[in-house]
C-alpha positions in Angstrom: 40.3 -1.0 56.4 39.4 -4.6 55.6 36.3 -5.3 54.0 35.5 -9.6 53.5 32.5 -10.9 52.4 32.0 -14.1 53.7 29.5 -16.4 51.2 27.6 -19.4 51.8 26.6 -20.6 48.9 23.5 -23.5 50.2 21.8 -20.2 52.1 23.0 -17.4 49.3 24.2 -15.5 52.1 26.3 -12.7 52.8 27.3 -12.1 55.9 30.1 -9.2 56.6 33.6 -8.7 58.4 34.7 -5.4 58.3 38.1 -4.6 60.4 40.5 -1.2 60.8 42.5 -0.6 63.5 41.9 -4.0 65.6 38.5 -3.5 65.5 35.8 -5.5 64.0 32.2 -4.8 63.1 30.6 -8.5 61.8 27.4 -8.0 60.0 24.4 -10.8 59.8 26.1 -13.7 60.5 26.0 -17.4 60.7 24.8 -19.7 63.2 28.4 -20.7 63.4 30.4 -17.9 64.8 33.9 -19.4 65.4 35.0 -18.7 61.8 34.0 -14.9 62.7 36.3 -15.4 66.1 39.1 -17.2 64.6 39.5 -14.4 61.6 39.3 -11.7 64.0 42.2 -13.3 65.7 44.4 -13.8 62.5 44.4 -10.1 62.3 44.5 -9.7 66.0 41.4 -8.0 66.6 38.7 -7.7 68.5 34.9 -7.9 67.4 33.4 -4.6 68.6 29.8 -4.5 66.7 27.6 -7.1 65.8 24.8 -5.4 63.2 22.0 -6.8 62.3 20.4 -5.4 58.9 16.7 -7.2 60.1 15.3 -9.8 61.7 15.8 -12.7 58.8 13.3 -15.2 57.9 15.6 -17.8 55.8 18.1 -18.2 58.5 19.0 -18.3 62.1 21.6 -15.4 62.8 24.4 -16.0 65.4 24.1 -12.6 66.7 23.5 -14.1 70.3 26.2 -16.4 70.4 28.5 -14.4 68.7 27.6 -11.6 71.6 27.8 -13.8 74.5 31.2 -15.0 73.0 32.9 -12.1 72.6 30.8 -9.4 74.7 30.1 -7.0 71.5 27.0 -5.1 71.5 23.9 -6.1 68.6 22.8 -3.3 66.5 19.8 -3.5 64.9 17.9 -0.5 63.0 14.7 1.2 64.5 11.5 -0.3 65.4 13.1 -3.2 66.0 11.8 -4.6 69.7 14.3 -7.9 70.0 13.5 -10.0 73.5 17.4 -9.7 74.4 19.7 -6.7 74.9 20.3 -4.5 71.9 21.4 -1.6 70.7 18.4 0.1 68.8 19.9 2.5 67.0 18.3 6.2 65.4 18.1 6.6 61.9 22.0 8.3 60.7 22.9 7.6 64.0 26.8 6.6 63.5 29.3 4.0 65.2 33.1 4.7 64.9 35.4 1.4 64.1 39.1 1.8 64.3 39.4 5.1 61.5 36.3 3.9 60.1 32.5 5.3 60.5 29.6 3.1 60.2 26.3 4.8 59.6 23.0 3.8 60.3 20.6 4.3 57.6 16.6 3.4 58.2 15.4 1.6 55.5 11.9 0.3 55.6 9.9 -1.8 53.4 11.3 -5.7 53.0 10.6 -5.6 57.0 9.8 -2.1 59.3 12.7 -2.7 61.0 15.5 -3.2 57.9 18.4 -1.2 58.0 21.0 -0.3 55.2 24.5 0.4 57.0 26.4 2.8 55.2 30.5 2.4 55.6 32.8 5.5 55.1 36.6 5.5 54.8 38.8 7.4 57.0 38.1 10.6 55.2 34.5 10.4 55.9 33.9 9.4 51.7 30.9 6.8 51.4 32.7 3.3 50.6 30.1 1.1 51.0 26.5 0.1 51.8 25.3 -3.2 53.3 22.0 -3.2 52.2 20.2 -6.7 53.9 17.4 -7.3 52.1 16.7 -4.0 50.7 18.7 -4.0 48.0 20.1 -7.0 45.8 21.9 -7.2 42.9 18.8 -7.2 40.0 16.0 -7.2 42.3 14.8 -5.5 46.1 13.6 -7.4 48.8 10.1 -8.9 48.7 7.5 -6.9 51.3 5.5 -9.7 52.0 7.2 -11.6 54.8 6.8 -9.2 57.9 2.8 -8.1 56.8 1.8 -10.8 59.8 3.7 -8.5 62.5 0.9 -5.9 61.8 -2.0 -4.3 60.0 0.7 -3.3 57.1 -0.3 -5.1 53.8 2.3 -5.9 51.6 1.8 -2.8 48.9 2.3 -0.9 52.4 5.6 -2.2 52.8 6.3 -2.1 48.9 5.6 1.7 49.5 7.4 2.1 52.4 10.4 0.0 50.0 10.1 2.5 47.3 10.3 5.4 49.9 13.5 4.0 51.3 15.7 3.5 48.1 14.8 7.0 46.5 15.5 8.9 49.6 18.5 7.0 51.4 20.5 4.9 48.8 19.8 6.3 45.1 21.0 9.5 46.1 24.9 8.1 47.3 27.3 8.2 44.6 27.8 5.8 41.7 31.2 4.2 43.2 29.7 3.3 46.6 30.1 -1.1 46.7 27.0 -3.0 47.4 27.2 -5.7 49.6 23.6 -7.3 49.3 22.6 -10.0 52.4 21.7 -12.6 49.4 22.3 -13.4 45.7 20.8 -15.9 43.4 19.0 -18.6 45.1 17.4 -17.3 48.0 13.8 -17.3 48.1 13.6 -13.5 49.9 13.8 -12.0 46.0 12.7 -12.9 42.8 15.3 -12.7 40.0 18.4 -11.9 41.8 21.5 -11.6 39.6 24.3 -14.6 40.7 26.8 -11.9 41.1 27.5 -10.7 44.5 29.0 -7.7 44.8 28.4 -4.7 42.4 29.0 -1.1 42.3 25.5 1.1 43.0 25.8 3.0 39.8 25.7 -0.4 38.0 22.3 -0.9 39.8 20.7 2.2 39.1 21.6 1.2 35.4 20.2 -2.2 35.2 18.0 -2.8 38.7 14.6 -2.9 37.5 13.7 -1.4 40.7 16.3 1.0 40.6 14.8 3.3 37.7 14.7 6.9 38.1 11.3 7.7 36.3 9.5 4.8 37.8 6.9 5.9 40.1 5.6 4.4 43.2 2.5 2.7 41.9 4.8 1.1 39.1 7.5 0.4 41.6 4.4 -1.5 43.8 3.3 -3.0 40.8 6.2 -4.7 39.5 7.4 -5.7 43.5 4.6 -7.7 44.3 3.8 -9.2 40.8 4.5 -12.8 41.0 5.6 -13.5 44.5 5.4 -17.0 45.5 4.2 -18.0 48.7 7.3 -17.9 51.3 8.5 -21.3 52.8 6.5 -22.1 55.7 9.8 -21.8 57.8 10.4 -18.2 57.4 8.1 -17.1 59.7 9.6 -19.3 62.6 12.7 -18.5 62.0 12.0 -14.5 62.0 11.0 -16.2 65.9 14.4 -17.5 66.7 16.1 -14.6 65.7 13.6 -12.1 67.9 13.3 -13.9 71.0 16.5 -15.8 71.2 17.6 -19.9 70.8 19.6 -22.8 72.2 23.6 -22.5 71.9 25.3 -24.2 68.6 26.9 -26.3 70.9 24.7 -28.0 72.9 22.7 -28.9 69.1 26.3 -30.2 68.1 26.6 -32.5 71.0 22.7 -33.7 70.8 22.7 -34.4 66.8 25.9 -36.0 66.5 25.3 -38.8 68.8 26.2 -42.1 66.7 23.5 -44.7 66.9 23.6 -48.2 66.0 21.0 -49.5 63.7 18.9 -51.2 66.1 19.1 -47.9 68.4 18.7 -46.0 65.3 15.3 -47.9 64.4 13.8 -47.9 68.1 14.4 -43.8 67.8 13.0 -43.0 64.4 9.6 -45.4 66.2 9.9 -43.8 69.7 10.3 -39.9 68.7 8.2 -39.6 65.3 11.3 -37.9 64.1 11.6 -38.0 60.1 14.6 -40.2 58.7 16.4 -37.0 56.6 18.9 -39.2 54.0 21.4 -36.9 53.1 23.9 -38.2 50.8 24.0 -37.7 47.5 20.8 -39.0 44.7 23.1 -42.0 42.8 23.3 -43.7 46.5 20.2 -43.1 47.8 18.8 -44.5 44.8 20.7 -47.9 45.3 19.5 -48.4 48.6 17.9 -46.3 51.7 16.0 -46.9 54.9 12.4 -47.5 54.2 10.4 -44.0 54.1 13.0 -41.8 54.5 13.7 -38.1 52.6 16.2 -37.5 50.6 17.5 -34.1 50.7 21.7 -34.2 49.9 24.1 -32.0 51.2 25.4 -31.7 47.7 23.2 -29.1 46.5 20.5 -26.5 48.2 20.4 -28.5 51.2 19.0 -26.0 54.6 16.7 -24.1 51.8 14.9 -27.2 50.8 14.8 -29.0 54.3 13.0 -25.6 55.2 10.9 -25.5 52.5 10.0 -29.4 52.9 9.9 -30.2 56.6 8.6 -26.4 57.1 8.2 -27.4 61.3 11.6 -26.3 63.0 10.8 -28.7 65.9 10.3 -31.5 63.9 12.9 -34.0 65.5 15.6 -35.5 62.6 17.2 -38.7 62.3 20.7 -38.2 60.0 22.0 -40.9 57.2 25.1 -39.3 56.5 28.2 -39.9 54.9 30.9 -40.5 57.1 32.7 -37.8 58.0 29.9 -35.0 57.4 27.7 -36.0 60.3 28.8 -32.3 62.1 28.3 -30.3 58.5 24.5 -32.0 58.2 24.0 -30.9 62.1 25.2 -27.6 61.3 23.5 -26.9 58.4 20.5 -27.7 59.6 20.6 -25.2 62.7 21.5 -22.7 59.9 17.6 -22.7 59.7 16.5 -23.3 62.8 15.9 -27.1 62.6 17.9 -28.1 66.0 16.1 -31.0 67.1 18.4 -33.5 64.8 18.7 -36.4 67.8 21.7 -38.6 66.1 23.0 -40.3 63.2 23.3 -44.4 61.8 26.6 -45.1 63.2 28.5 -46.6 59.8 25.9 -45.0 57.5 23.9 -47.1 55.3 26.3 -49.8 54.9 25.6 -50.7 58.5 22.3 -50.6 58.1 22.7 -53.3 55.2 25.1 -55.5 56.8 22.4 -55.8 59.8 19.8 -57.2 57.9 17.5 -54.4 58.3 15.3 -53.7 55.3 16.0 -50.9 52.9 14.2 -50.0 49.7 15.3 -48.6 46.5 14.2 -46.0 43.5 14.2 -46.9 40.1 16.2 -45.2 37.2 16.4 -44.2 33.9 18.5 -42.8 31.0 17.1 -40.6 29.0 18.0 -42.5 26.2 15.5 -45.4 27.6 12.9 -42.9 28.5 13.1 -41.8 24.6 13.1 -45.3 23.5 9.8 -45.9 26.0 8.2 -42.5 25.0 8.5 -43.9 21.2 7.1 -47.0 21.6 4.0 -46.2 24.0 2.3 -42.4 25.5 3.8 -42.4 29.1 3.1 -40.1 32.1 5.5 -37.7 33.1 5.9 -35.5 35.7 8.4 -32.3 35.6 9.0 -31.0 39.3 10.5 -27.9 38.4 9.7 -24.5 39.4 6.9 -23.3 36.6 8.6 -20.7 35.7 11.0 -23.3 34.5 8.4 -25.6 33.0 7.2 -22.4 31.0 10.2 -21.9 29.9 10.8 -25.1 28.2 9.3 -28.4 28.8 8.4 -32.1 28.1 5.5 -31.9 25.4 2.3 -33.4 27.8 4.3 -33.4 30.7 2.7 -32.7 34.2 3.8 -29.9 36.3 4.1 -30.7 39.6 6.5 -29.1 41.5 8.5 -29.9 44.2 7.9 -26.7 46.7 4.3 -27.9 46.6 4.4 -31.4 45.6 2.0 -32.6 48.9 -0.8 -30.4 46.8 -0.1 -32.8 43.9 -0.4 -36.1 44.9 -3.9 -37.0 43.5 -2.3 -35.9 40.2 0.0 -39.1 40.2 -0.9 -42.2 39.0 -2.1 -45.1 41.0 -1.0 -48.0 39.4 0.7 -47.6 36.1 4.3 -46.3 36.0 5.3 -43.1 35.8 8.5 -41.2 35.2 10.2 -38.0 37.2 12.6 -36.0 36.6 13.9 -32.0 37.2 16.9 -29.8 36.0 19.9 -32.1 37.0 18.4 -35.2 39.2 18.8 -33.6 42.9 15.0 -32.8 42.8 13.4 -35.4 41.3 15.1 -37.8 43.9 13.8 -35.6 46.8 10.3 -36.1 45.0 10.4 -39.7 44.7 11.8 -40.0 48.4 8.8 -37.9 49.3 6.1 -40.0 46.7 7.4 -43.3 48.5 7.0 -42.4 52.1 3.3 -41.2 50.9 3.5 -45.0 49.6 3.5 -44.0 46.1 6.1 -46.8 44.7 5.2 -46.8 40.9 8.1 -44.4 39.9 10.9 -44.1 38.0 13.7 -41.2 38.1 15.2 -39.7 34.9 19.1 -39.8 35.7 20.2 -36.0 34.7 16.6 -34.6 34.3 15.8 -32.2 32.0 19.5 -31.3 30.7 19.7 -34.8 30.0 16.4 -34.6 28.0 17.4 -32.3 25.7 20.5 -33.5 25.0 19.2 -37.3 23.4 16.9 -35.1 21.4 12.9 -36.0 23.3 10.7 -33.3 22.1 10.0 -30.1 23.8 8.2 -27.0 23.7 9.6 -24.0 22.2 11.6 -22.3 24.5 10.5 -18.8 26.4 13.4 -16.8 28.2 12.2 -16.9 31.4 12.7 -12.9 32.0 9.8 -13.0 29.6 7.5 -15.2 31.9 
């Protein structure tokens, strides 16, 4: 038996290849299936089940194309009424792989549908569970995203959640492996420990969730306290994955079509589609394509695109390093945004040595925000989560951040300069990208944010651990 997590760091995503005997079970994968293909090849086997632990919100699954590719049957738990041929399997209902057993296990609450698939070894002993999004590593799924499905309200579902992990996964034994469906990072929990595998006995220990006197109204309680709103993609994307989407492929072919400047310009005018700069903050800083967003591949890319550009339809123009034009495409289909229409053929650099205009942001050290803070009171604005900003902060500095920043923009100043910054610099470039298509130009960026801050010595607030918060 061969068990492989396989981990995608941008979406904190798990997605599972479990093999015995030549035969492979792949659970929630990618958009991109080939990687799933090729492995089973390496071991010269061939994909038998395709489960599906529920239908996800903060990515599209390649459970179609993986199916039409190599012919395995989806499996998704009960109630769950896909608009394509599945199996819908019963509650314990149990699905033999090579010497293996894989058993279904109903598991309501995060979604109706969510299913926990419980793996046993040859000798019938529980090995493993692959728990979706009912279970993380320091934190459940949240039971708000499916309460638009029905008349369930989300302490319904947090009921339902509670139900679920007393009466199907607390009782399996202390060595049974969790293999969550996310880690740290993904917005479908709330404090999610960066690990990604663990042993259930080390959960029932330190899983808030997880404790044995805890009753249901606590357990509701603590579940939905401080849930954020969810990114306005999640709901769309719980829509590709029930009624069914285009092929990788053809969105390969369509988004990597190079396009001369010129070509590139009459496109972005034509189409409406947004100008999506995705290199990394230095070089977008130095020069960019009038009104674009930044959003680099070099950090949470497909989460913040969701989060930012929210409308899946919305066509995309790509800036791109060479090279990564295919990674940006794909990445983006990761989350259901397929309507990327090409890329500036020669990146930016073209774009410069035609003459076309370009603008720039402006920078800072923190040093030279110190030495300016000294000398005069200037405005600035932290777009950090606020649980962040609790935690520690610029004194007088303005909260503003990024997940919301459209609901901010009266906040900023309209003529006299203001400064930006974040944790490391990726945000705070995303936010003056978005401030200067809105035609806010009187910005500067604080190279290295916050970490940067601190270290020169600016004064903050006393620090709060933010497990306090």
């Amino acid at each position: 038996m061969k068990v492989e997590q396989i981990y995608t760091g941008c979406l904190a995503q798990g997605a599972y290849y479990i093999e015995s005997k030549g035969e492979v079970a792949i659970i929630d994968p990618l958009r991109e299936v080939k990687p799933y293909i090729n492995r089973a090849k390496l071991d010269d086997a061939k994909i038998k089940y395709i489960f599906e632990t529920h239908f996800h919100a903060d990515f599209v699954s390649g459970h179609l194309t993986l199916a039409k590719e190599t012919g395995a049957p989806i499996v998704f738990g009960p109630n769950a009424n896909p608009n394509f041929e599945a199996i819908i399997a019963k509650d314990n209902q149990e699905f033999k792989l090579g010497e293996v057993t894989i058993k279904v296990l109903h598991t309501p609450g995060h979604t109706m549908e969510s299913t926990t698939y419980l793996l046993k070894d040859k000798d019938g002993k529980d090995h493993a569970i692959f728990s979706g999004d009912t279970l993380f590593l320091g934190d459940v799924g949240r039971p708000d995203l499916a309460q638009k499905m029905g008349v369930l309200t989300e302490r319904d579902l947090a009921g339902f959640l509670y139900d679920s992990l007393r009466e199907k996964i607390m009782p399996l034994a202390d060595d049974v492996i969790v293999y969550p469906a996310h880690g740290a990072g993904s917005a479908c929990g709330k404090n999610m420990m960066k690990e990604t595998v663990d042993t259930l006995g080390n959960q029932k220990k330190m899983n808030y969730a997880l404790r044995a006197d805890m009753t249901k109204e606590e357990f509701i309680e603590e579940v939905t306290d401080g849930l954020l709103p969810p990114p306005q993609y999640f709901p769309l994307n719980v829509k590709m994955n029930k009624e069914g989407y285009e092929d990788i492929d053809q969105i390969l072919e369509r988004g990597t079509r190079a396009l001369s400047p010129k070509a590139f310009e009459a496109a972005a005018n034509e189409t409406g589609a947004i100008v999506l700069d995705v290199r990394n903050a230095a070089n977008f800083a130095k020069g960019h394509i009038p009104r674009s967003i930044f959003i680099g591949l070099d950090g949470s890319f497909a989460p913040w695109v969701g989060a930012l550009i929210a409308d899946v339809q919305q066509p995309i123009l790509l800036v791109a390093p060479k090279g990564l034009e295919e990674e940006a495409v794909t990445r983006l289909s990761r989350v259901g945004f397929d309507n990327t229409l090409g890329y500036l053929e020669g990146g930016f650099e073209a774009w410069k040595k035609a003459s076309m205009e370009y603008d720039t942001v402006s920078q800072v050290d923190a040093s030279e925000l110190k030495s300016q803070m000294e000398k005069e009171n200037i405005p600035v604005f932290d777009v950090r989560k606020n649980s962040e900003y609790l935690s520690e902060h610029v004194l007088e500095a303005h909260n503003t951040p990024l997940d919301y920043l459209n609901d901010y923009l009266a906040e900023f100043p309209d003529h006299d300069t203001f400064y930006v910054h974040c944790a490391g610099g990726y945000r705070s470039m995303i936010a003056a990208s978005i401030l200067k298509s809105r035609g806010i130009h009187n910005l500067i960026d604080v190279k290295g944010g916050f970490k940067a801050i601190n270290e020169v010595g600016i004064p903050v607030s006393e620090y709060v651990c933010p497990s306090t918060l």
